[in-house]
N, C-alpha and C positions, 0 to 999 in steps of 0.2 A: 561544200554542199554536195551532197550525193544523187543522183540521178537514179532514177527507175524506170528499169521500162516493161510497159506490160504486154503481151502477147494475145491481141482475139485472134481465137480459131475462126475458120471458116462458118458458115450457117450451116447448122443442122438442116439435113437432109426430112422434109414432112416425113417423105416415108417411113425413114427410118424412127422418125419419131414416135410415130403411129403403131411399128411394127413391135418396135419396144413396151411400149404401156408407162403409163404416169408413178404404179408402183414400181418396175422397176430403175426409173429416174429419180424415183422420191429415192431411192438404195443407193443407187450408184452415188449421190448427193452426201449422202451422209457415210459414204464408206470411207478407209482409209485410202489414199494411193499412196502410190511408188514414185519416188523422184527422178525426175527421166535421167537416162546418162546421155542425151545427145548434146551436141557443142555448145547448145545454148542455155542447156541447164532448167527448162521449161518444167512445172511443175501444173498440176492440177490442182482448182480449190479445192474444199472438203469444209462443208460444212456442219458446225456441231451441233448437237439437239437442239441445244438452251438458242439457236438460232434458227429456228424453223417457221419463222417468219418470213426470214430470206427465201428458202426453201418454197415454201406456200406459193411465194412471188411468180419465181422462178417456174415450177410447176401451174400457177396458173398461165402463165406467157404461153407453155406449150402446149397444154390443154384446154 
């Protein structure tokens, strides 16, 4: 049996939430990322169109 483990970041900062804007988290959401090279191999989601239900969620939480 294989084990997972998942990594939560810390809480987003309001401000910076605020200072950001809901489109460009709705962007960041849906863009591609980069696979970290740090030791632990942490990786960000990315979520796809055809899921923009997630998305909506997510964006209503912060807005």
């Amino acid at each position: 049996m294989t084990t997972r483990l998942y990594m939560i970041a810390p809480a987003l900062d309001k401000k910076f939430v605020k200072s950001k804007g809901k489109i460009w988290f709705e962007n960041y959401l849906y863009s591609e990322k980069e696979i970290s090279r740090d030791e632990f191999q942490t990786r960000c989601t990315q979520i796809s169109k055809k899921d923009s239900a997630i998305a909506n969620e997510i964006l209503k939480y912060l807005f």
